[in-house]
C-alpha positions, 0 to 999 in steps of 0.5 A: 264073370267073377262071382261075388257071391252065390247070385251075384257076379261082376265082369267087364266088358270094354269098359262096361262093368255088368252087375249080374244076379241070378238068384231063383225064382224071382230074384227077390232082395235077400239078405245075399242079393242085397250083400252082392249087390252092394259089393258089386256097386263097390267092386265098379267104383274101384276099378277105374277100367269101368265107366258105366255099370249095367245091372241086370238079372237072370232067370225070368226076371228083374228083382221082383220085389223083397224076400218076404220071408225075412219080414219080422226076422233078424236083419242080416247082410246089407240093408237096402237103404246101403244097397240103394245109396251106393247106386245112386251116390256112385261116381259111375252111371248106373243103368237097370236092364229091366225085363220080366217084372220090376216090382216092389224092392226091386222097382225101388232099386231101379229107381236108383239107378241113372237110368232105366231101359226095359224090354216091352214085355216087362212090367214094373209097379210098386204093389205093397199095398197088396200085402198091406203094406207100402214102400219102404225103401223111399218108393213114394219119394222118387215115384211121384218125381217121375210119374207125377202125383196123380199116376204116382197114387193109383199105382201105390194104392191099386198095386199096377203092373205098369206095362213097359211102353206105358213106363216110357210114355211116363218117363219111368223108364228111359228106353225100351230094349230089345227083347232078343238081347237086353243085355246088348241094348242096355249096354249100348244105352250106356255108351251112349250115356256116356259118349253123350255126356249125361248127368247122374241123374238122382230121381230124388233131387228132381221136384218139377212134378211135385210142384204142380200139386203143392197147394192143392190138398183137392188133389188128395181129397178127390182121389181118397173119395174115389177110392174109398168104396174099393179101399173099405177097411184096408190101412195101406192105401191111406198111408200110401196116400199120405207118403205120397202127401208127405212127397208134395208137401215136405221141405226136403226128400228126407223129410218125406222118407222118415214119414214113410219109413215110419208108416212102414213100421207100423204097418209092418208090425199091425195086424192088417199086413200080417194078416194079409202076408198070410193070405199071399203063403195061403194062396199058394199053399192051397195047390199043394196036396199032400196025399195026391203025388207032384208026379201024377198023370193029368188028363188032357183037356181040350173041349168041355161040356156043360149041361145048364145054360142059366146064370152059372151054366153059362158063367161057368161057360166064359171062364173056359172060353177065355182061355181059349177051350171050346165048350158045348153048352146044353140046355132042354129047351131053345128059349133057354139056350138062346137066353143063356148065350144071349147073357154070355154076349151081354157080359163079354160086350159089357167087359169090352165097353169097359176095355178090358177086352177087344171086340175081336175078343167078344166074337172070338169067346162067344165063337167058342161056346156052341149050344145043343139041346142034345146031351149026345153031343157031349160024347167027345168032351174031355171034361163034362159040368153039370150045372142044374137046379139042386136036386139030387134026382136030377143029378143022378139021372143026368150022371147016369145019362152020362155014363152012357154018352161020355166017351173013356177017361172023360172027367164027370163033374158037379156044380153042386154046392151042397149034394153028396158027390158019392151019391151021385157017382153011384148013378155011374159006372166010373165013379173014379171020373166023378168030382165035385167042382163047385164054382161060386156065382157070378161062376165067371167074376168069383174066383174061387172053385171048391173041388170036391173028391168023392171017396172013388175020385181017382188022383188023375180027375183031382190034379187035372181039376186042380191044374185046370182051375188054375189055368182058368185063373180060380183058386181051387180048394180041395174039399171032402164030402160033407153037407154044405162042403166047407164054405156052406157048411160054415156060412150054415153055422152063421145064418142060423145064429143071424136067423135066431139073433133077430129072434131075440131082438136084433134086426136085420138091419142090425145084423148086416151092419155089424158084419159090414162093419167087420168087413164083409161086403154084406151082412146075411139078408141083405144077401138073401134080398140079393139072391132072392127070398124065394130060392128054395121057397115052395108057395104051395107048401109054405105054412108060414114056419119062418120070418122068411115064408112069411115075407115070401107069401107077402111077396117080399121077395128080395131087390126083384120085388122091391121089397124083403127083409128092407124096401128099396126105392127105384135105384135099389137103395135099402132103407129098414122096413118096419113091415118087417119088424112088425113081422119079426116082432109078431113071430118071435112073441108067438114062439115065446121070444122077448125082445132085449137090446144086444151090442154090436160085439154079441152080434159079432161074436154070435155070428163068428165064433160058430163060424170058426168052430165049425171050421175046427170040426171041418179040420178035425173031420179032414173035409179040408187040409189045412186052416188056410185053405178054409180062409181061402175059401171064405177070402175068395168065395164069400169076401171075407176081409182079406185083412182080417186074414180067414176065419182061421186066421182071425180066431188065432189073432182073437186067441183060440183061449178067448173063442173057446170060452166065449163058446162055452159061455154062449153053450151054458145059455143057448145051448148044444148049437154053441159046443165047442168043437173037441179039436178045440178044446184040445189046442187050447189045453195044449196051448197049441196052433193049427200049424202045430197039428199040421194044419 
């Protein structure tokens, strides 16, 4: 092979010029793969040995989308616009070889090309929308042209990775390849072309599937109210909508491509995507700890235990059976066990009637999870969870029953959301295995898992926890010990602002619906009509001390009654409930509190900015590592809005300037509840960020 540059070479083989890139990890369109692969295209057009060129990748794919990393920087090297004109304007057939994925960039540059073959495995999508973006380099042009509209639109505005035969059944690729040996199937391929004598075909001039949609704006008006409850606040998906509108109903393909590359503009240059590019580093930051060695020796896990059968128990249960681990599930009693293992079928059997997995598949998981009510049965597990009520007693005597059972080297480990993991360890004689691993309820839909390390938890039970998080597909947070740990901790700073906002006039109503406006799936009662009122709640020591004993003893109790902090009619649809003003109202006149009207931007700042302060405390005090990972936390454990970026995040965008004054202002009227946290104080007397003191 010739090199043409560091991941590009070009060879000849019986007349079959092969395009080769190598550039690790993904080969991602970088400056220096756009510059190879333009001068490899030129270097086939001038050598009149080559008949057809064949352009594939090394490594464990194709071209897997653009070089993010140079998003907002200095252009340099070939623009992909260059790239992608030499492709599709070449005298020569050009022929992507496709395997691993072809995503992005690198789906746009396969487009390009004559034809396309692909190996079975490969997957191929156009997931911009996901970084709050869309194509930019004439993606929603061509695509619609192959697909059609209708596929065209779910997978800009969903993200698909389309599997290959699928590809083929949609004319996106034009034969599957032998997984042994794409490189000879594809060049076989080309011969083909060319023994054949198939035209150059250019996705761009072809209409024919466009014009089944011209006239027809249903079309687009139907799929927008389809997607709008998924799509809530997101910018992407709309403007991938109208490109692909822009497709239809444009008189010429570079009409269509100037709306793109102007909707790409602004997207690129808007909050929404810089916010969302920052989620996609913080997400794989998150694994990187920098006190815990890349080398350290991981405990092998093989079986799993759990003591506790109820709702996280048993979703706890599903997210290691679905990996193939088989897990003991124990509970007290077997009416218990039976209700537990009976919801874990229900859920799998509701997954399959959805299809997204096989009835072979039910019996397989639901085969691995085998229920006990004897906590000896635990003593050849490899990892143990503890999934009870939030009780510190009971904890430390199921530790210290544990230390008894388990066998050596076996990790001892907490669902608990809020307990002292250190407390707990003491009721053991290895503190070393004891660790926090706080999943978030549904524990097997919500992907986040906060691991929390006591002050003895060895390096080995945090990397084995860190490592089988992620095989069980969670993001996994390392957090210290502290009430509330992070995610709690903050959504604590929140709900006492929510409860004393409704004491000075705002209702709950209100207060859900500003954060709903914000983005969050749901404001704070409405979540606690969810959950339910009378979690925690003691009827026989309840005095009436706040608006929620009050509801409760009124049996309010939350959606399971039909009646909380709303009413709610036989569908669960809420309506604002004037019981409960009046109950509001009443209490608030009792402890001297006036109603008064407040705006929608007070609520917002009222129930944010504290969040964000205690984030900085949670920093400043190393109970998290990073800014990041606490937006990890509240993206995937509490649905903060992923375009708004985390807390963090957004105190940034807001200016961390405006967040301290607004806190000293709220401080001087309510008082020490808002004091702002001296970290923040510090970083904006030095005008500094939170990357900048290595957060």
């Amino acid at each position: 092979m010739a090199p043409i540059n560091d991941v590009t070479d070009f060879s000849v083989e019986n007349g079959i010029g092969i395009l080769s890139l190598d550039s690790p990890p993904v080969n991602a369109l970088s400056s220096a793969v756009r510059t190879g692969l333009l001068e490899g295209i030129q270097a086939a057009e001038a050598d009149a040995s080559v008949r057809a060129v064949v352009l594939i990748c090394r490594g464990r794919t194709f071209i897997a989308g653009a070089d993010i990393t140079e998003f907002g920087g200095a252009a340099k090297g070939a623009s992909l616009s260059a790239v992608q004109d030499a492709i599709e304007n070449s005298s020569k057939p050009v022929v992507a070889a496709i395997h691993g994925t072809a995503l992005g960039g690198g789906l746009e540059v396969a487009l390009c090309c004559h034809y396309r073959v692909a190996v079975p495995s490969a997957r191929c999508g156009l997931p911009e929308v996901n970084l709050g973006l869309l194509p930019g380099a004439g993606g929603t042009q061509r695509l619609p042209r192959i697909v059609g509209v209708e596929k065209a639109l779910e997978m800009v505005t969903g993200g698909q990775h389309v599997p290959a035969p699928t590809c083929l059944e949609l004319g996106l690729v034009d034969e599957l390849a032998s997984e042994d040996d794409l490189q000879a199937s594809a060049i076989a391929f080309a011969e083909g072309v060319l023994a054949e004598g198939r035209p150059l075909r250019k996705v761009r001039e072809s209409d024919d599937k466009l014009e089944a949609s011209r006239g027809k704006p249903e079309i687009f008006e139907k799929f927008r109210a389809g997607i709008a409850r998924r799509t809530r606040g997101f910018l992407a998906p709309e403007y991938n909508v109208r490109c692909i509108e822009a497709a239809v109903n444009s008189e010429s393909f570079e009409a269509g491509l100037a709306v793109e590359q102007d909707l790409f503009r602004k997207l690129l240059t808007g909050p929404q995507s810089l916010a969302q590019r920052h989620v996609f580093f913080a997400e794989r930051q998150i694994w990187k700890l920098p006190d815990v060695p890349r080398e350290t020796p991981t405990i092998e896990v093989q079986k799993v235990g759990i003591i506790g059968a109820g709702t996280m128990g048993g979703g706890i249960a599903m997210n290691f059976a679905n990996v193939g681990l088989p897990v003991t599930l124990v509970e007290t009693s077997q009416e218990a066990l039976d209700r537990g293992l009976g919801v874990i079928r229900a859920n799998y059997e509701r997954t399959a009637s959805r299809g997204r997995i096989t009835a072979e598949d039910v019996e397989a998981r639901t085969g691995l999870i085998t229920g006990t009510l004897a906590m000896e049965d635990l003593g050849d597990v490899d990892l143990v969870i503890e999934a009870v009520f939030e009780s510190m007693p009971l904890k430390k005597e199921i530790f210290a029953r544990l230390d008894g059972i388990a066998k050596p080297g076996a990790i001892l480990a907490s669902n608990t959301s809020a307990l002292d993991i250190n407390e707990i360890a003491q009721s053991t004689e290895r503190p070393e295995a004891v660790i926090g691993l706080h999943f978030f309820s549904p524990a097997n839909v919500m992907k986040l898992v906060e691991v929390v390390r006591g002050e003895a938890t060895s390096d080995a039970v945090i990397a084995t926890s860190m490592g089988l998080s992620k095989r069980i597909g969670k993001n996994a947070a390392l957090v210290g010990v502290c009430p509330g740990f992070v995610g709690n901790r903050i959504l604590a700073a929140r709900q006492a602002q929510a409860n004393r906002l409704v004491m000075e006039g705002a209702m709950p109503w209100d207060v859900d619906r500003v954060l709903f406006d914000f983005g969050l799936p749901m404001g704070p009662f409405a979540m606690s009509d969810l959950a339910g009122l009378d979690i925690g709640w003691n009827k026989a020591e309840s005095r009436g001390e706040t608006v929620r004993d009050v509801l409760c003893e009124m049996d309010r109790r939350g959606q399971k009654t039909s009646a909380g902090y709303y009413d709610y009619d036989a569908h669960r649809k809420a309506s604002p409930s004037p019981v409960v003003e009046k109950v509001i109202r009443e209490f608030a006149a009792r402890g001297g509190n006036s109603a008064r009207a407040m705006s929608d931007e007070e609520i917002l700042e009222r129930c944010v900015y504290p969040m964000i302060n205690e984030g900085v405390k949670i920093l400043d005090e190393g109970m998290a590592i990073r800014a990041s990972d606490v937006d990890v936390i509240w993206i995937s454990g509490y649905g903060w809005p992923v375009y708004r970026g985390g807390p963090m995040f957004y105190a940034e965008q807001v200016g961390l300037e405006r967040v301290l004054a607004r806190l000293q202002e709220l401080q001087k009227e309510y008082g020490d509840a808002f004091a702002p946290a001296p970290l923040l104080e510090k970083m904006v007397a030095e005008g500094s960020s939170f990357r900048d003191l290595g957060f």
